[in-house]
C-alpha positions in Angstrom: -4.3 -26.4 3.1 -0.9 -27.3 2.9 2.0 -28.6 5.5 2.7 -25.1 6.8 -0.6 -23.8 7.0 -4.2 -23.7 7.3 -7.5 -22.5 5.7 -10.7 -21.9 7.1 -13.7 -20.2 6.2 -16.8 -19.0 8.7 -18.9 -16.4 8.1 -17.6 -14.6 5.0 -14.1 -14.8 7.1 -11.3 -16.7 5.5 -8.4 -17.1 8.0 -4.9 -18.3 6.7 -3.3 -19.8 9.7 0.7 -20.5 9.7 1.2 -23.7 11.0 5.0 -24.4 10.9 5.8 -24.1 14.7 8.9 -26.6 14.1 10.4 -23.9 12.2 8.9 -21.2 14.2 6.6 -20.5 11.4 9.6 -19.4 8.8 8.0 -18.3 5.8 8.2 -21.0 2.9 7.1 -21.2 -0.4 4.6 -22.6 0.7 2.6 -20.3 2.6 3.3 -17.4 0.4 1.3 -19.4 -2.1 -1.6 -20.0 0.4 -1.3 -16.3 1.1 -1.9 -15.8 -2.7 -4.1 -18.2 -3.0 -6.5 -16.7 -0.5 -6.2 -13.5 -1.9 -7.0 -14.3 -5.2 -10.6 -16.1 -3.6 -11.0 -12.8 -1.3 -11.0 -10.9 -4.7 -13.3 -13.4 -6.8 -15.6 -14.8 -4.2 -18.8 -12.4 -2.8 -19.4 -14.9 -0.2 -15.4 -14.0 1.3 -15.9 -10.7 3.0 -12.8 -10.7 5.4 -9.0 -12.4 5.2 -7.7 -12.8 8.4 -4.1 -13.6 8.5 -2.6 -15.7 11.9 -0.6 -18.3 13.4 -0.4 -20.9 16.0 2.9 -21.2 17.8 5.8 -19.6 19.3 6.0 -17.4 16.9 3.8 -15.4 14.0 6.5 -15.8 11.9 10.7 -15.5 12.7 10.9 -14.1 9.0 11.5 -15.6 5.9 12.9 -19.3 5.6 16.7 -18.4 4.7 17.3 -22.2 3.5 15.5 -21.2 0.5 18.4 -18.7 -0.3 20.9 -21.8 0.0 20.7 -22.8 -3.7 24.1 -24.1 -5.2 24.6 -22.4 -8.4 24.3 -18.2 -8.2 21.5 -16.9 -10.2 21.4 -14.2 -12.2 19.9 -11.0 -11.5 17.3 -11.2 -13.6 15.9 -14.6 -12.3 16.3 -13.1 -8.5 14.2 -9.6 -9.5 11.6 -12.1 -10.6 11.5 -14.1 -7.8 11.1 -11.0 -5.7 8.7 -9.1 -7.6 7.0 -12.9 -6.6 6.8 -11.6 -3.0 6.0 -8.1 -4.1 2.7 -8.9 -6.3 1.1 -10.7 -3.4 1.7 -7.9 -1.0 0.4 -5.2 -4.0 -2.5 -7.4 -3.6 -3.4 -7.8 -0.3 -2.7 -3.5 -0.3 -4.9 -3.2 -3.2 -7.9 -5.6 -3.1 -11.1 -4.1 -2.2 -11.9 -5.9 0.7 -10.4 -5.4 4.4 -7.0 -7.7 5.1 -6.1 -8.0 9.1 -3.3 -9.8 10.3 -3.1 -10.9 14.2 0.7 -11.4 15.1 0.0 -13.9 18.1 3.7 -14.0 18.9 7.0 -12.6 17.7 7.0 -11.3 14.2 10.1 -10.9 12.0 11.4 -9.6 9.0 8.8 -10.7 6.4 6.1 -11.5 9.1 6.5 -7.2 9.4 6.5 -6.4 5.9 3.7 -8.6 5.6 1.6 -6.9 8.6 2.5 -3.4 6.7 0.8 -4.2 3.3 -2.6 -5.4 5.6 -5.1 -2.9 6.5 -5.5 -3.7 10.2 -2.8 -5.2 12.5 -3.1 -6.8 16.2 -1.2 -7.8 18.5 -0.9 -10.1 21.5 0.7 -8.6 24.9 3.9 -11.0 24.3 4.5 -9.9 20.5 7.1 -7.9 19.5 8.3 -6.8 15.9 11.9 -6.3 14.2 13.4 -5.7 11.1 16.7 -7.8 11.3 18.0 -8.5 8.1 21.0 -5.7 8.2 22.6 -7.7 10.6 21.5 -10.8 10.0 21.9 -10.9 6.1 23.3 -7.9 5.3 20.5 -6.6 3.4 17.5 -4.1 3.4 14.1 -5.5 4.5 13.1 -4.8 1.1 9.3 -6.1 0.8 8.0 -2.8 2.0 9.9 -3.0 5.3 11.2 0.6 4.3 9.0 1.5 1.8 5.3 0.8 3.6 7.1 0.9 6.9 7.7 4.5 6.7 4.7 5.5 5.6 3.2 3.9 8.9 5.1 5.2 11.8 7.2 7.9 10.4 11.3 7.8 9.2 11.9 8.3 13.0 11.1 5.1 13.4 11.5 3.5 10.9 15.0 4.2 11.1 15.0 2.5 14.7 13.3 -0.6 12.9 15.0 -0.9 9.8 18.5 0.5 10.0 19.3 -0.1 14.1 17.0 -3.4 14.0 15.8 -2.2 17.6 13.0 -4.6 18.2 9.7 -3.0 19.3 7.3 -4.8 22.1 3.3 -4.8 21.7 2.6 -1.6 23.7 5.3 0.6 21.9 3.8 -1.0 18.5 0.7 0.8 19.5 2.2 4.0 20.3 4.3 4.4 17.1 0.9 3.2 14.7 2.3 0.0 13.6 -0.8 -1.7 15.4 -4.1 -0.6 16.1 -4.9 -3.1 19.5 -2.8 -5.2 21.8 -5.2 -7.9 23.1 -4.4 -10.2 26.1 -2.8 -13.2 25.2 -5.9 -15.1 26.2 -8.0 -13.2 25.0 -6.7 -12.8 21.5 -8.3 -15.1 19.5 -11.1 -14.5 20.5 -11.3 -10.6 20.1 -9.6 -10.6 16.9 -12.3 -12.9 15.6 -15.1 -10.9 16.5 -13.4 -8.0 15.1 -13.1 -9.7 11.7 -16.9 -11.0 12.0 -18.1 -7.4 12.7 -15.9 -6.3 9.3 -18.5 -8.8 7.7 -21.4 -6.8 8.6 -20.3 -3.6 7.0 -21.6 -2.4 3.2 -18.9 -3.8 1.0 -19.1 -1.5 -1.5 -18.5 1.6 1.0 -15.4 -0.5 2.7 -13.8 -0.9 -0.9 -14.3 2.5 -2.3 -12.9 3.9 1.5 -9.8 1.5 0.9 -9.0 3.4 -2.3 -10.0 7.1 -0.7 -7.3 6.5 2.2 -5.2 4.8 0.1 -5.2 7.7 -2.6 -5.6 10.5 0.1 -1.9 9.6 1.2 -0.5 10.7 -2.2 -3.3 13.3 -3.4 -2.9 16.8 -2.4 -6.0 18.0 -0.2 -8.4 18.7 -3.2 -7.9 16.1 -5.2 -8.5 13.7 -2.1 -11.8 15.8 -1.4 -12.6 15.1 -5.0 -12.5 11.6 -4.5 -13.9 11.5 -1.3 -17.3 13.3 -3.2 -16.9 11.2 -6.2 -16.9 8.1 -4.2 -20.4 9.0 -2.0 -21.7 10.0 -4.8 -21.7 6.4 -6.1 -22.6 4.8 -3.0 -25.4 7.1 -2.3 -27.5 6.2 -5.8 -27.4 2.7 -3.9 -30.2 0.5 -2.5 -27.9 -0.5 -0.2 -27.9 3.2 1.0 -31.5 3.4 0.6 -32.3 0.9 3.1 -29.4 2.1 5.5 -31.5 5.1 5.6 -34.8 3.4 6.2 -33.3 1.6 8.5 -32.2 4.5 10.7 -35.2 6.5 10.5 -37.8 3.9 12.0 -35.5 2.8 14.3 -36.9 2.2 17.8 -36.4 5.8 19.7 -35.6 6.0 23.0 -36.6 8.6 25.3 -33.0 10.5 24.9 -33.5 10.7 21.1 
């Protein structure tokens, strides 16, 4: 735990949760090592089935804290790349571990708060979120942490373009239309449901979740065969498995109704 955030773990769940209402949750240094902190215990830990990124607040996150841009001497390229590519690992990560990432954007998220949400495997929102991309004309640069690169692949040039070049926010609902969330949840309510969906993550084969992270992941790429291949290649693991074994056992002496 740190100033800006906070760590919990319940139930093979471990929820990062933004904490820096003051500064409407402005992404510091700070979190961004918590977030890559949590991923590296997601990846090491068996007991850590779930990471569940949040906030508490106005907002999820108003985008990256721009004071830490405010240095007095102009670095050189090279240092700034590396600096980035900082940013870019930890989102490679959370894409890339086998293990499902959410994020639940309880309020507004911006700039990096969506670039975040894009490299996560399932996104929620609450009724009052909305998303943007402003750093054209805010900072006169490209949201460049996968808010054009993962972005697109999500909803589509047509809108990314309204997102990332016109900086047209989005609200909740039309964040479900356009596939850049799977479920708006009541503001009330949110918590709540995006907890239990987290906790029922938990309670799906591990194994069959990782290897179907890599098959979507690779399907998006692959032409049709080679994604079939994969697809085959991947069952053919998880079926030698006790764990399938007992899945099976499982459903054939299950209690029958009369409809069955």
């Amino acid at each position: 735990m740190n100033e800006h955030s906070r760590r919990t773990e319940l139930d093979g769940v471990l929820t990062v949760t933004f904490t820096r209402d003051e500064k409407l949750n402005a992404v510091s240094d700070e979190m961004v090592d918590a977030l890559r902190q949590a991923a590296t215990d997601l990846g090491d830990r068996e007991d850590l089935r779930v990471l569940l990124i949040t906030a508490e607040g106005r907002y999820f996150t108003a985008g990256i804290d721009v004071g830490r841009f405010a240095r007095p001497a102009r670095r050189s390229g090279v240092a700034q790349r590396r600096d980035y590519r900082r940013l870019h690992l930890l989102f490679d990560e959370l894409e890339a571990i086998e293990k499902p990432v959410v994020l639940a954007a309880q309020g507004p998220c911006l700039g990096v708060g969506l670039e975040l949400a894009a490299s996560c495997d399932f996104r929620f929102a609450a009724s009052r979120t909305t998303f943007a991309l402003p750093e054209v004309p805010n900072l006169a640069v490209l949201p460049g942490s996968g808010g054009i690169s993962r972005l697109t692949r999500l909803v589509g040039p047509h809108w990314a373009r309204w997102l990332a070049m016109a900086a047209q926010p989005v609200g909740a609902d039309r964040a479900l239309m356009i596939g850049l969330v799977h479920e708006v949840f009541e503001d009330d309510d949110f918590a709540a449901n995006v907890q239990a969906f987290a906790r029922s993550l938990t309670e799906l084969s591990g194994e069959a979740l990782g290897l179907a992270k890599i098959a979507i992941d690779a399907a998006v790429s692959a032409d049709r065969a080679t994604a079939r291949h994969l697809d085959r290649i991947a069952n053919t693991l998880l079926m030698q498995s006790d764990e399938h074994r007992e899945a099976v056992a499982r459903f054939v002496n299950r209690p029958r109704s009369k409809s069955d």
